[in-house]
C-alpha atoms as a printed R data frame, in Angstrom:
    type eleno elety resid chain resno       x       y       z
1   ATOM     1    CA   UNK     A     1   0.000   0.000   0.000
2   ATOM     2    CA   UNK     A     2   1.436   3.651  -0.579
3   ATOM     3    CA   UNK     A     3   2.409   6.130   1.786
4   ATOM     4    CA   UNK     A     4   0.266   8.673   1.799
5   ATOM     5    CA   UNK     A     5   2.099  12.171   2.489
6   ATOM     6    CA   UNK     A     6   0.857  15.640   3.209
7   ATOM     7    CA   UNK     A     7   3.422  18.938   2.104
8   ATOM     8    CA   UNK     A     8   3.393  21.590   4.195
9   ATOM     9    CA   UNK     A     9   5.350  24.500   2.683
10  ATOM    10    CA   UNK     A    10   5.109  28.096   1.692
11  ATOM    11    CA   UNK     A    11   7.006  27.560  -1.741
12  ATOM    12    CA   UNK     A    12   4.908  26.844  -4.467
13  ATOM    13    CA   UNK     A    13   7.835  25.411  -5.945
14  ATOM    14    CA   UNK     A    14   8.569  23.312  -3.905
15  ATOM    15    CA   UNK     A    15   4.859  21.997  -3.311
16  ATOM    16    CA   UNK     A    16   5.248  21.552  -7.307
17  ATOM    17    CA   UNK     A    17   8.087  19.990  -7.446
18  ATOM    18    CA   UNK     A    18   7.697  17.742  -4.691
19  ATOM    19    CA   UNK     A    19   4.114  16.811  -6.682
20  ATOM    20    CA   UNK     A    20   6.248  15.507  -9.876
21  ATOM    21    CA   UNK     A    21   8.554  13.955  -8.188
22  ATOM    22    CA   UNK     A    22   6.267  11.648  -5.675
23  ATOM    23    CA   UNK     A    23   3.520  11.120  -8.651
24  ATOM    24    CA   UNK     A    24   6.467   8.850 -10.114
25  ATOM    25    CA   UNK     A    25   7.090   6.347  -7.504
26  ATOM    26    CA   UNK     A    26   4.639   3.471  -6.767
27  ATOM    27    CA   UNK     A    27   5.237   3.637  -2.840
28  ATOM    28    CA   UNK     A    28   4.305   7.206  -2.452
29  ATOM    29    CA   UNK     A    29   0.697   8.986  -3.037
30  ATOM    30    CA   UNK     A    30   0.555  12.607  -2.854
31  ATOM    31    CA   UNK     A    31  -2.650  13.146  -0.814
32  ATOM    32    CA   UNK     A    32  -2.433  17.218  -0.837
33  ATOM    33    CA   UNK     A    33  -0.613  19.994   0.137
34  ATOM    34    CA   UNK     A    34  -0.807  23.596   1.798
35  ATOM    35    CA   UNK     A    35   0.705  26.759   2.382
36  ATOM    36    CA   UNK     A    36   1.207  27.073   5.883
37  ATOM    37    CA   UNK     A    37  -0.126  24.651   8.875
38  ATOM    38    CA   UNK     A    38  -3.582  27.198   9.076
39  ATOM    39    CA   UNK     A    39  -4.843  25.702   6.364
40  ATOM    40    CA   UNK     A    40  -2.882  22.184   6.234
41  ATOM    41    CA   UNK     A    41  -4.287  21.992   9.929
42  ATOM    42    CA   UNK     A    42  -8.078  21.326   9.476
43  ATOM    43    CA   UNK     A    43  -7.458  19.125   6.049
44  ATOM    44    CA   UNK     A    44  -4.839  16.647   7.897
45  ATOM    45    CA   UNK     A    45  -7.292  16.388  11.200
46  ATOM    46    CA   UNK     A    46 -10.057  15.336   8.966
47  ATOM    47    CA   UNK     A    47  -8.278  13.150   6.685
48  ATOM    48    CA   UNK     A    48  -4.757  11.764   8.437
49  ATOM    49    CA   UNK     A    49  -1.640  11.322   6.003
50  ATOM    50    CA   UNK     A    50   0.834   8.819   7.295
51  ATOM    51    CA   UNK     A    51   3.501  11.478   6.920
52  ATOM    52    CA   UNK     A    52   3.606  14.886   7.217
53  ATOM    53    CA   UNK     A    53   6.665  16.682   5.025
54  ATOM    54    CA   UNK     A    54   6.833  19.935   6.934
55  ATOM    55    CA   UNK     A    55   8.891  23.304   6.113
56  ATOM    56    CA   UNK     A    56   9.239  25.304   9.191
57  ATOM    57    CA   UNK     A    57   9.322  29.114   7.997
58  ATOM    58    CA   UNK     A    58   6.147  29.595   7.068
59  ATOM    59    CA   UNK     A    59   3.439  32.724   7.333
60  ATOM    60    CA   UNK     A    60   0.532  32.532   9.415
61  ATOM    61    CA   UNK     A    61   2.400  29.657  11.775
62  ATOM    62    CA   UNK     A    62   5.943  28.321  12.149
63  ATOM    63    CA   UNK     A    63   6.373  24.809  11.672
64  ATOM    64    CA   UNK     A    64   7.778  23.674  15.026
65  ATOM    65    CA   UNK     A    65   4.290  25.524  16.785
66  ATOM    66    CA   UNK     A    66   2.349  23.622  14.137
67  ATOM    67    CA   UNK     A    67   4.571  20.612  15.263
68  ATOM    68    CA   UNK     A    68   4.525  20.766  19.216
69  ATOM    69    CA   UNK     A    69   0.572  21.047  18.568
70  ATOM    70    CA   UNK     A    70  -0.152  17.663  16.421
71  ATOM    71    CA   UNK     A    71   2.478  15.973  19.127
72  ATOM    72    CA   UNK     A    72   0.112  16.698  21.657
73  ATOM    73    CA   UNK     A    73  -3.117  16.262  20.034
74  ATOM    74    CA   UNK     A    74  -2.429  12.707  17.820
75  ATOM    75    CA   UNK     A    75   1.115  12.284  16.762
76  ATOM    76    CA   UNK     A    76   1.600  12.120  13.006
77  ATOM    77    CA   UNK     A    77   5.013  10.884  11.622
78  ATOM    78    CA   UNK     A    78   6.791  13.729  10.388
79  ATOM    79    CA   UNK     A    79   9.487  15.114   8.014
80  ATOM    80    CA   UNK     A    80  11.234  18.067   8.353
81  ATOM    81    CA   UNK     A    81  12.182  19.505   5.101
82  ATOM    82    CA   UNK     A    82  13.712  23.412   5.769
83  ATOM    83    CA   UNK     A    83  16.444  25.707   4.841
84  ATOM    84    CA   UNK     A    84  16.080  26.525   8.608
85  ATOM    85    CA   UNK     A    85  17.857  23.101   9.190
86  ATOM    86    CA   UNK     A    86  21.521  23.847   8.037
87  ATOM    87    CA   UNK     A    87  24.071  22.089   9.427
88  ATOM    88    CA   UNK     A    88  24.735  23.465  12.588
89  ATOM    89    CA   UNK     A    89  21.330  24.952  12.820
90  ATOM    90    CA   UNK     A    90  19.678  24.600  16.602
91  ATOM    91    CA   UNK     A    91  16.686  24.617  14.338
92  ATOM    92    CA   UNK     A    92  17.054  20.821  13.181
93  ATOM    93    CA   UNK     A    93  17.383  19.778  17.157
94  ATOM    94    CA   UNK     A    94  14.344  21.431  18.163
95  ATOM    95    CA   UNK     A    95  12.659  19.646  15.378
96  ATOM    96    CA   UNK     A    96  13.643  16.413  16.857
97  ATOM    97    CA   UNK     A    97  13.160  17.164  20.473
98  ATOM    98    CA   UNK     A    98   9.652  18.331  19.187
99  ATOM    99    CA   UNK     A    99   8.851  14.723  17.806
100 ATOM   100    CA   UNK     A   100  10.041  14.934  14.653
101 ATOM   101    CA   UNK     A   101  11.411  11.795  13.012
102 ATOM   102    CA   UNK     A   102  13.736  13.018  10.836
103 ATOM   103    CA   UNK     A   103  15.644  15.895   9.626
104 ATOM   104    CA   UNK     A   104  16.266  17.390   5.822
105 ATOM   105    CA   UNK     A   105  18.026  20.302   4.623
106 ATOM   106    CA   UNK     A   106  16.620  22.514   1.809
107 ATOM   107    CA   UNK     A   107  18.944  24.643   0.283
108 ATOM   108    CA   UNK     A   108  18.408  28.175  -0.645
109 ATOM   109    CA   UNK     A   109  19.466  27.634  -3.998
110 ATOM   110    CA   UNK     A   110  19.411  24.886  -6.494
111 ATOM   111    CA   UNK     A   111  16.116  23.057  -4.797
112 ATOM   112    CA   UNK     A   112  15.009  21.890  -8.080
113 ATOM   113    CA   UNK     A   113  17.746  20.178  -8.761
114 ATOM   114    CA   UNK     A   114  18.756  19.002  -4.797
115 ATOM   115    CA   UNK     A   115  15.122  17.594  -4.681
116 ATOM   116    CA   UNK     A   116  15.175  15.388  -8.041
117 ATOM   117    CA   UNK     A   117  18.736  14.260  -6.884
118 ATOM   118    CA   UNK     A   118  17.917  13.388  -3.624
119 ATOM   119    CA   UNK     A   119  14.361  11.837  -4.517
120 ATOM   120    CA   UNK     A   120  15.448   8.240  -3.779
121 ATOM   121    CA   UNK     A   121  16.779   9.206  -0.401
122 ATOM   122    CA   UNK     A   122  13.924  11.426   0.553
123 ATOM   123    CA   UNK     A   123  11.441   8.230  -0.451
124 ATOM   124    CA   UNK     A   124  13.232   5.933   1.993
125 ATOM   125    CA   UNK     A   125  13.147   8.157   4.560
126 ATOM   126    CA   UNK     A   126   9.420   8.594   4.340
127 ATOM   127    CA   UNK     A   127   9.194   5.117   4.356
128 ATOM   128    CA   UNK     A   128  11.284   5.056   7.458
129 ATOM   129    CA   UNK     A   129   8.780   7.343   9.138
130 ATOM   130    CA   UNK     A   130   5.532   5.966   8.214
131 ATOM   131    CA   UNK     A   131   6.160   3.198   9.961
132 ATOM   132    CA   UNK     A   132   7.366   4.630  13.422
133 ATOM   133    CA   UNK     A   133   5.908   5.742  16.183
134 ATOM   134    CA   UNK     A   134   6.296   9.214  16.729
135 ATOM   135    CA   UNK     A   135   6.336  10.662  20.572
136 ATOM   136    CA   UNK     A   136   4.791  14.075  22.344
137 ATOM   137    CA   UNK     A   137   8.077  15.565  22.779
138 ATOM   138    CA   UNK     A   138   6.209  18.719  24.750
139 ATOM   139    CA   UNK     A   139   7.790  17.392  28.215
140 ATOM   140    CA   UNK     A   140  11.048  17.634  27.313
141 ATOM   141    CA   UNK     A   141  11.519  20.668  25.682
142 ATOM   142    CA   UNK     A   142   9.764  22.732  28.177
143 ATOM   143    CA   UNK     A   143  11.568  20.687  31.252
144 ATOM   144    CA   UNK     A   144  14.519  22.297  32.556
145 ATOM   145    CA   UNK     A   145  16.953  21.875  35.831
146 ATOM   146    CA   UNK     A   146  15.746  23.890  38.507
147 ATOM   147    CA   UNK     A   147  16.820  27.332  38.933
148 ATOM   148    CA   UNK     A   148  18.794  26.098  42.089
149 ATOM   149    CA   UNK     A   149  19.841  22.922  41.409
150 ATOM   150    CA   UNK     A   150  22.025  21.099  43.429
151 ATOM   151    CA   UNK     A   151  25.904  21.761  42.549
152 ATOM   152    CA   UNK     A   152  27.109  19.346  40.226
153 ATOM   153    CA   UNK     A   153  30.665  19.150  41.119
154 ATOM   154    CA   UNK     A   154  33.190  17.463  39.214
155 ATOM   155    CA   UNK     A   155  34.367  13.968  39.714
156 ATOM   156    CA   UNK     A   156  37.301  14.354  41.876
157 ATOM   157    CA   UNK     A   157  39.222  11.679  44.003
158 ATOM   158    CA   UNK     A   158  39.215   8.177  45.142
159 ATOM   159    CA   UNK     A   159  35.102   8.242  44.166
160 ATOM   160    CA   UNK     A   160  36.062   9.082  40.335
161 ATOM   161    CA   UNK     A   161  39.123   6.657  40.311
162 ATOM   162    CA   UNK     A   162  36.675   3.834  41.495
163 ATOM   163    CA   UNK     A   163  34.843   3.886  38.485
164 ATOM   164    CA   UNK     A   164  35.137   0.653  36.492
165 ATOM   165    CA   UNK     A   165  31.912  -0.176  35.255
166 ATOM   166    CA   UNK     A   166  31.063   1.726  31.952
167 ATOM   167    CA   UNK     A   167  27.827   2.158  30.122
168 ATOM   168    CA   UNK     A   168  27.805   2.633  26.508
169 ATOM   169    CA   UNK     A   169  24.460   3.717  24.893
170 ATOM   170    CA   UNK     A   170  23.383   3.598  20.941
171 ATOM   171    CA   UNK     A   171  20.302   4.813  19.304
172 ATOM   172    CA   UNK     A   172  19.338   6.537  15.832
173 ATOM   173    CA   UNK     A   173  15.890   7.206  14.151
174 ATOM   174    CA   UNK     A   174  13.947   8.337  17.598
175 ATOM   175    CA   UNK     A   175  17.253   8.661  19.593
176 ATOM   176    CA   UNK     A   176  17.620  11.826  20.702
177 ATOM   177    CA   UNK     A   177  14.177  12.600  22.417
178 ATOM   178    CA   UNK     A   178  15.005   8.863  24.014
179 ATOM   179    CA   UNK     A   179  18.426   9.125  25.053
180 ATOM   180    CA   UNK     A   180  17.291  13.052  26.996
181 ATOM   181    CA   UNK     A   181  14.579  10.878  28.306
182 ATOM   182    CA   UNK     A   182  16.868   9.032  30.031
183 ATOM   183    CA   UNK     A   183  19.699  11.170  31.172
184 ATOM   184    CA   UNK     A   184  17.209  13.260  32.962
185 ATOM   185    CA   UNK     A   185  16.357  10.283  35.364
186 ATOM   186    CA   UNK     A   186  19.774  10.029  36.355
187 ATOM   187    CA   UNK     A   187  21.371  11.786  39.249
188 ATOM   188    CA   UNK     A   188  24.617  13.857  39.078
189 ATOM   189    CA   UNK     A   189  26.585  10.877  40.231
190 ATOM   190    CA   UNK     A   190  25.662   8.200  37.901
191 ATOM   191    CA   UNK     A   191  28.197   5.795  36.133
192 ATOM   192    CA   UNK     A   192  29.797   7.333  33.146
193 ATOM   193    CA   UNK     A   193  27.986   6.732  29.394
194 ATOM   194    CA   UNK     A   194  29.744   6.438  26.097
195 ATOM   195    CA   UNK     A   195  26.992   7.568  23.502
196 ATOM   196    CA   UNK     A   196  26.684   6.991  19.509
197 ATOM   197    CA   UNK     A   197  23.845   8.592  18.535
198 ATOM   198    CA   UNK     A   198  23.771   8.795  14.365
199 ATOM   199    CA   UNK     A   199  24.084  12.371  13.895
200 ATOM   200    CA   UNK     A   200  25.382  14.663  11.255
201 ATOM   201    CA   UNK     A   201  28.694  16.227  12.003
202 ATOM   202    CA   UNK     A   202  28.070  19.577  13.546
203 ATOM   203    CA   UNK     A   203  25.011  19.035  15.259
204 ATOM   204    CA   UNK     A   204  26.612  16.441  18.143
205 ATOM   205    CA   UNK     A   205  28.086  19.134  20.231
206 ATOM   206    CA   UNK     A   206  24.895  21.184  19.795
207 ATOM   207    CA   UNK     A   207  23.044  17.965  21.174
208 ATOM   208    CA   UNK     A   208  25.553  17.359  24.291
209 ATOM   209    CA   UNK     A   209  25.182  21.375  25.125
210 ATOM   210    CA   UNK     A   210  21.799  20.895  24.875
211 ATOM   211    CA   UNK     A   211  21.726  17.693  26.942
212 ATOM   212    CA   UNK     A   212  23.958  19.275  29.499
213 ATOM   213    CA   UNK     A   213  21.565  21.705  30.211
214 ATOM   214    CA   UNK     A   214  18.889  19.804  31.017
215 ATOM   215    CA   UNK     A   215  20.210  16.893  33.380
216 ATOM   216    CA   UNK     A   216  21.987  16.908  36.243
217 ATOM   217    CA   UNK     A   217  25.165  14.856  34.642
218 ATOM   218    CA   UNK     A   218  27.897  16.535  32.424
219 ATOM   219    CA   UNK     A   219  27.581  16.007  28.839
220 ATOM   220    CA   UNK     A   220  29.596  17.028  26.452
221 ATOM   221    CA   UNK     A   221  30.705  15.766  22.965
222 ATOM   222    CA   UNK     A   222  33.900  13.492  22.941
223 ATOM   223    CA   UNK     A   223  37.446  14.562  21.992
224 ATOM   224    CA   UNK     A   224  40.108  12.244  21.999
225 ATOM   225    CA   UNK     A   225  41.666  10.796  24.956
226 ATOM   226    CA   UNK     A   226  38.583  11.887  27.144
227 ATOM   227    CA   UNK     A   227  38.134   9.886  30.512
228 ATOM   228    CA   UNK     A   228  34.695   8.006  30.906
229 ATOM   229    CA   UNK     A   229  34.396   8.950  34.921
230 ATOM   230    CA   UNK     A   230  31.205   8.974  37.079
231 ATOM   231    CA   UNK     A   231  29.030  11.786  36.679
232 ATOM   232    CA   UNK     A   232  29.851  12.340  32.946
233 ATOM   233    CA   UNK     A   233  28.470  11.800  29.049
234 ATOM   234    CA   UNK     A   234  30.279  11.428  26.646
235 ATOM   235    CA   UNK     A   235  28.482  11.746  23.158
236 ATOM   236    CA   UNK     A   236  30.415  10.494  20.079
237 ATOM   237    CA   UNK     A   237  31.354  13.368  17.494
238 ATOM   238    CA   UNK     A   238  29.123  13.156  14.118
239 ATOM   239    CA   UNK     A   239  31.184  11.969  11.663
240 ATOM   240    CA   UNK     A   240  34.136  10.017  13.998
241 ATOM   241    CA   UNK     A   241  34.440   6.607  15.263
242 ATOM   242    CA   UNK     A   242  34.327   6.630  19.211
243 ATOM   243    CA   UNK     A   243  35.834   3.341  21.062
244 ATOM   244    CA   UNK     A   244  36.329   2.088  24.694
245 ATOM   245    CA   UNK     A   245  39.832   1.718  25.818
246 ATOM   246    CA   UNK     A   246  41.142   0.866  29.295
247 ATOM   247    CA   UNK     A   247  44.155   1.960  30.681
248 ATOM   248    CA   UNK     A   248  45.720   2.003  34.148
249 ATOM   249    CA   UNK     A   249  42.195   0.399  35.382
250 ATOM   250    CA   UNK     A   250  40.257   3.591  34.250
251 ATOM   251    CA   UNK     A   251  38.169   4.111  31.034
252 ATOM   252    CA   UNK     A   252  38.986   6.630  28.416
253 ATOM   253    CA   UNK     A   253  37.592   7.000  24.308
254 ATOM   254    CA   UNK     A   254  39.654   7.392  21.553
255 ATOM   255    CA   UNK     A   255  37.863   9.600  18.850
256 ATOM   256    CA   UNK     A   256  39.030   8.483  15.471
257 ATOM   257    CA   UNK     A   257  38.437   9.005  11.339
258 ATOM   258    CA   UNK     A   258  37.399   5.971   9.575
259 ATOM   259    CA   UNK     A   259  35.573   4.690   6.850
260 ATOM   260    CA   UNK     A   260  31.910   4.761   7.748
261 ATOM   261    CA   UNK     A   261  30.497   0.886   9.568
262 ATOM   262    CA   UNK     A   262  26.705  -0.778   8.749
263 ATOM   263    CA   UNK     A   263  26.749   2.839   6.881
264 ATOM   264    CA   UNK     A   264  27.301   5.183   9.751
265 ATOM   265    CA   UNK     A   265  30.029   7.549  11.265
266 ATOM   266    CA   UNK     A   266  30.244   7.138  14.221
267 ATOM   267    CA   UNK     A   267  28.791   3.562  14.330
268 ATOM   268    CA   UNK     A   268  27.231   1.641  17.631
269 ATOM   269    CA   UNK     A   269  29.104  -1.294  16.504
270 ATOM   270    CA   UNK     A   270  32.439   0.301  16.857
271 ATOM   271    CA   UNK     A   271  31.757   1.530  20.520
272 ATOM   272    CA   UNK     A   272  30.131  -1.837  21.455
273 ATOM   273    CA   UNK     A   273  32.999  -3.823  19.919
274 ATOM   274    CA   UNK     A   274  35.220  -2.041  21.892
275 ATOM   275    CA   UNK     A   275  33.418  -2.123  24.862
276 ATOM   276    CA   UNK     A   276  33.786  -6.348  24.854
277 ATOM   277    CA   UNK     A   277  37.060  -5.974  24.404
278 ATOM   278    CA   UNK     A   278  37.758  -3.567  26.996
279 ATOM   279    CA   UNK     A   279  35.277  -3.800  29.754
280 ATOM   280    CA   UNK     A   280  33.859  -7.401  29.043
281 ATOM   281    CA   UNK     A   281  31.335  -8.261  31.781
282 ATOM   282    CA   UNK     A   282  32.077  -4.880  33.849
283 ATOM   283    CA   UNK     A   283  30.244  -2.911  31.070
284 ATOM   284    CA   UNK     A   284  26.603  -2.393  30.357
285 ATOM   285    CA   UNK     A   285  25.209  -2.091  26.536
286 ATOM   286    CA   UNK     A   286  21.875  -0.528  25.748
287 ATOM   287    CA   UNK     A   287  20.148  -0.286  22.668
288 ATOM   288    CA   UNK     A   288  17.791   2.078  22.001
289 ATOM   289    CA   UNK     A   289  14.974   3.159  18.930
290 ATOM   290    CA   UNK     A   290  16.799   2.922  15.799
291 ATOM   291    CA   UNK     A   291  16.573   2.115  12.019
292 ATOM   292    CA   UNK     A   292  18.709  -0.672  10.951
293 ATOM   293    CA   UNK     A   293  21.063  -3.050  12.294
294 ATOM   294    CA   UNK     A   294  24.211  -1.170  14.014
295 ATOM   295    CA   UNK     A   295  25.247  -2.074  17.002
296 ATOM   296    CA   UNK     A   296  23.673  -5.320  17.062
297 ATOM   297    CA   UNK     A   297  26.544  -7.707  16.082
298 ATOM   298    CA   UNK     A   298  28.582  -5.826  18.621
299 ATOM   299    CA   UNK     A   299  25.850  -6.463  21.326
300 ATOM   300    CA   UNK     A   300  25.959  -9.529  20.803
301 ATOM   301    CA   UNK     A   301  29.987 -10.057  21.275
302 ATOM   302    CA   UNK     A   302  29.574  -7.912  24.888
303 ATOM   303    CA   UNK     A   303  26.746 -10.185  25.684
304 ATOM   304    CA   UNK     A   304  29.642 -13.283  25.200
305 ATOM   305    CA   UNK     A   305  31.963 -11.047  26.784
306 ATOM   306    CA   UNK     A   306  29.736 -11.344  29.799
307 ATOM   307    CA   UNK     A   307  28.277  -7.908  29.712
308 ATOM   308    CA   UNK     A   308  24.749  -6.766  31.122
309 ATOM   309    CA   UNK     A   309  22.796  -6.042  27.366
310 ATOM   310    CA   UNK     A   310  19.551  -4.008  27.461
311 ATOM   311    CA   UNK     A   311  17.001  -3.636  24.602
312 ATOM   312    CA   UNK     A   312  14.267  -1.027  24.451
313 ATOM   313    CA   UNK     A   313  10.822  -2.642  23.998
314 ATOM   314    CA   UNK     A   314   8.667  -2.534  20.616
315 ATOM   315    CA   UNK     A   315   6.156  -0.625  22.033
316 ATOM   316    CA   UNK     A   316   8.277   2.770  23.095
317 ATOM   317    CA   UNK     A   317  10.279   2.789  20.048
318 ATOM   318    CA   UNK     A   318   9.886   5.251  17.514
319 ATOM   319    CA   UNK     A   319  11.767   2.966  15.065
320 ATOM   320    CA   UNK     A   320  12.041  -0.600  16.154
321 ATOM   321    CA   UNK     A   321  14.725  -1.796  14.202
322 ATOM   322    CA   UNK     A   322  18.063  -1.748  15.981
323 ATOM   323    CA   UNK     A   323  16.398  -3.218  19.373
324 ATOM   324    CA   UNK     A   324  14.897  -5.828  17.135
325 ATOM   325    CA   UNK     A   325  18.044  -6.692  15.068
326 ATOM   326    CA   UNK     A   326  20.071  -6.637  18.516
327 ATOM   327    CA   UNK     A   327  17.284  -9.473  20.065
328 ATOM   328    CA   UNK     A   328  16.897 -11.304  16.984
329 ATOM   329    CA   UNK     A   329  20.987 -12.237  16.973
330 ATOM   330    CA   UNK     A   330  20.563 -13.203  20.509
331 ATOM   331    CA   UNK     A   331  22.668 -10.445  22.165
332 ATOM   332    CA   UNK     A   332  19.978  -9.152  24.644
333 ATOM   333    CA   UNK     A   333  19.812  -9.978  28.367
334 ATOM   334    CA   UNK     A   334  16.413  -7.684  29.280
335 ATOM   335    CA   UNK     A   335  13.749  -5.970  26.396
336 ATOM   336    CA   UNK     A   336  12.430  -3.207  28.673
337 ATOM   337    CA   UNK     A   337  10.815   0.472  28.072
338 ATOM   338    CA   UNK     A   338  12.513   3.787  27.895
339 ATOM   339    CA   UNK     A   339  11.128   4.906  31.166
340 ATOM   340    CA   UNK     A   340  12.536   1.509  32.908
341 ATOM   341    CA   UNK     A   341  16.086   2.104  31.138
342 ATOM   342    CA   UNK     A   342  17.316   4.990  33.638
343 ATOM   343    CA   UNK     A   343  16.164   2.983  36.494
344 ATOM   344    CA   UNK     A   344  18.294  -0.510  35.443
345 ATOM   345    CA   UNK     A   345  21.843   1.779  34.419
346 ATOM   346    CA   UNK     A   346  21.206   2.693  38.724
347 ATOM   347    CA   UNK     A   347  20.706  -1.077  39.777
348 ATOM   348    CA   UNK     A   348  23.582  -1.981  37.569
349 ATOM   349    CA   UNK     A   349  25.521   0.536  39.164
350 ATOM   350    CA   UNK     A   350  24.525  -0.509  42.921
351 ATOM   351    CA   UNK     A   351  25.121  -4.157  42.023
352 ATOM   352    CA   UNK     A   352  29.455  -3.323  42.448
């Protein structure tokens, strides 16, 4: 059966274009477009695409308000399509905090030809999205660290030298409203996590600043030779490898070039590969909402390695793909939901 997709954009060029080049492809039907989300709004309510294609600077209402509303009211799947989304742009993370389930850049110039070159890839990722499961992302945008929080001091001393049990963490379609979900359940001294979450480059130390301002536990994007201690998240760099190493019985990363693994830079399996090596049954793996297969085949190698391995269930994924692969090869200890995950990285922890 097609997907059936709903453009919202301002550009009647790009409503047009979008028209011819979705009219050719068997998998896609075209149900309508609008201007801007005032008059998209009462058409989609009445008759429900299965994904929205969505600019965000548009007259009347911005996207993300149009956005944050369908989130709350019924969740639709939906695309992002905006020059607004540059690389770089905290434009493209609000999107995905908001709910969105994926991200694409319009250029200023050229969209003619950017949107017949990159019809294939724009098809797949509609496909990607019609079947998730988008979520309300309202709660974590608007929740923030109290104004007086509790200091969060920095790992200092015998307590940070005693840290020998590493989590590492890897999630894509879906990940980064997930992986926030989580870190804001944790307290200021929770075990150190090693995150790949697919990201462009650029936007990764966007994402940890973000991140770092919400929860209670540092985050900041990896550089080379950082030191996985407690109280402290470490998210790989977009576009760079991030592994586990082990040296002097502490954990640091190593933050590399390479060519890209299951398609992806950085790559779940890398981090999880080197996690068995490095760690073995001191570590815990988690796998969160995700298209494909990374980091499955390296699950499964910690899992041998003795390592705690936790899936997140079908039912509070946005993508269920990576969880899936990760249980179908027989790598997974516990299938659980996101709002169980924060809770077992604690009980791991108390376990010594």
């Amino acid at each position: 059966m097609a997907i059936k997709v709903y453009v919202v954009d301002d550009s009647a060029v790009v409503r047009q274009t979008l028209l011819q080049l979705l009219q050719g492809d068997p998998d896609v039907q075209l149900m309508g477009s609008a201007p801007n989300p005032l008059i998209a709004g009462p058409v989609i309510r009445k008759n429900r695409p299965d994904v929205l294609l969505l600019d965000i600077e548009m007259p009347g209402m911005d996207g993300l308000t149009f956005l944050r509303q369908l989130m709350a009211e019924s969740p639709i799947p939906t695309v992002i399509c905006s020059t607004l989304t540059a690389k770089g742009s905290s434009m493209a993370l609000e999107a995905l905090a908001a709910g969105a389930v994926a991200v694409v850049e319009k250029p200023r110039l050229g969209l003619r030809q950017f949107l017949e070159d990159s019809r294939r890839e724009l098809v797949q990722t509609l496909r990607v999205a019609a079947g998730s499961r988008p979520r309300d992302g309202s709660s974590l945008v608007t929740r923030q660290v109290p104004s007086s929080p509790q200091p969060r001091p920095a790992p200092a001393g015998l307590h940070a030298l005693a840290v020998n049990k590493p989590v590492v963490l890897g999630s894509s379609t879906g990940g980064t409203q997930a992986i926030e979900s989580v870190l804001m359940e944790l307290p200021a001294d929770a075990p150190g996590i090693a995150i790949v979450q697919h990201m462009p480059e650029k936007f990764t130390a966007m994402y940890a600043a973000r991140l770092d301002s919400n929860c209670a536990m540092h985050v900041r994007e990896a550089r080379d030779g950082d030191r996985l201690e407690r109280g402290v998240v470490l998210i790989a760099p977009g576009g760079r490898h991030m592994q586990l190493r082990k040296t002097g019985g502490q954990y640091f990363v190593t933050v590399q070039d390479g060519p890209p693994v299951n398609r992806h830079k950085p790559s779940v399996d890398v981090l999880f590969r080197s996690a068995a090596e490095s760690a073995g049954r001191d570590a815990l793996a988690i796998i969160l909402t995700g298209m494909g297969d990374d980091g499955a085949r390296g699950m499964k190698l910690m899992h041998e390695r003795g390592a705690r391995t936790i899936a997140q269930s079908e039912d509070s994924c946005v993508v269920f793909g990576m969880p899936k692969e990760a249980i179908a090869m027989g790598g997974v200890d516990t299938v659980m939901p996101l709002h169980q995950v924060a809770g077992a990285i604690l009980q791991f922890d108390a376990r010594g």
